[in-house]
C-alpha positions in Angstrom: 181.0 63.7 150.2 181.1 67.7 150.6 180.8 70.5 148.8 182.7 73.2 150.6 183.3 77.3 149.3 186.8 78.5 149.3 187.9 82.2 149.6 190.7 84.3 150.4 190.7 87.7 151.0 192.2 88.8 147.9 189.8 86.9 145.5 187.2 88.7 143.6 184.6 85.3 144.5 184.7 82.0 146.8 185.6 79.0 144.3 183.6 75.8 145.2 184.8 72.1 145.6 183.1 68.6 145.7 185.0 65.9 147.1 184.3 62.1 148.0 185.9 62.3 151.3 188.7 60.0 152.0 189.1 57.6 155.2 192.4 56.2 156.5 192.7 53.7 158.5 194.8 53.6 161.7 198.5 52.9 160.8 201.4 51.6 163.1 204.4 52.7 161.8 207.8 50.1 162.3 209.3 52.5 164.4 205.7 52.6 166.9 204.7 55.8 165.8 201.0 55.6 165.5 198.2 57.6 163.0 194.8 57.3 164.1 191.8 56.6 162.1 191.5 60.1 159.8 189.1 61.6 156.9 191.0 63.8 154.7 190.4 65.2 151.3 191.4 63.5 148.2 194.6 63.5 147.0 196.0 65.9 144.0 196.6 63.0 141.5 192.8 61.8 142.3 191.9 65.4 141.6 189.2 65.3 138.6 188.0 61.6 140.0 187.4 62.0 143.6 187.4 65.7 143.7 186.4 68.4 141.5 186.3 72.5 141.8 184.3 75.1 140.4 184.0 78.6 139.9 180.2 79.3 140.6 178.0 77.2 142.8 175.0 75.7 141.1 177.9 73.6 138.8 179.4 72.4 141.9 175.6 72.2 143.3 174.7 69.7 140.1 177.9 67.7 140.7 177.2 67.4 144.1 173.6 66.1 143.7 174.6 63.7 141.0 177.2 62.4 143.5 174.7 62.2 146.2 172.4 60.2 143.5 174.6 57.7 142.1 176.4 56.8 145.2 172.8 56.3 147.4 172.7 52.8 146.8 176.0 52.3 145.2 178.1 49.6 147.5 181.0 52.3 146.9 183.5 52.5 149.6 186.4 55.4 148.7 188.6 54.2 151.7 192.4 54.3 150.6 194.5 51.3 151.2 197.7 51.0 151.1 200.0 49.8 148.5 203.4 50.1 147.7 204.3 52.9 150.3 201.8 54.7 148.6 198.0 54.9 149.2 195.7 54.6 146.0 192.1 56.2 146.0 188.7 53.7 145.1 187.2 54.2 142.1 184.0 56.3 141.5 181.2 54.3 140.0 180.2 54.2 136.1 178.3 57.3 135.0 180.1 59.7 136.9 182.5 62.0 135.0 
């Protein structure tokens, strides 16, 4: 998980994210090309599931603690796998909104 600050130069005040980071595996492609093992943050369609942003910090800190909570002694692995020629995100224990 991380909770990161965003800002550009021509906002008024950093936004904030949480995100259950996402692993990838290695992947061979048919034609030899190779992708190594990567962490990367959640996709836009898991956006609200794995990954949530905010406009002040102590929101983003409370969603990050809860995170941090649950997932302690969850057996929660968010590691995409492949399906279809597309990769699908794991699912975020009960509890969390």
């Amino acid at each position: 998980m991380a909770l990161l600050e965003q800002s550009k130069p021509n906002w008024s005040k950093p936004a904030y994210e949480v995100v259950i980071v996402q692993k990838h595996r290695a992947k061979t492609w048919p034609d030899g090309r190779v992708i190594e093992a990567r962490e990367a943050m959640p996709p836009d369609e898991a956006w609200g599931t794995l990954g949530w942003t905010y406009s002040d910090l102590p929101p983003a800190e409370a969603r990050f603690k809860a995170l941090t909570n649950s997932l302690r002694d969850a057996d929660f692995n968010p590691e995409h796998s492949p399906k279809t020629g597309s990769e699908r995100a794991g699912g975020v224990p009960a509890g969390i909104p």
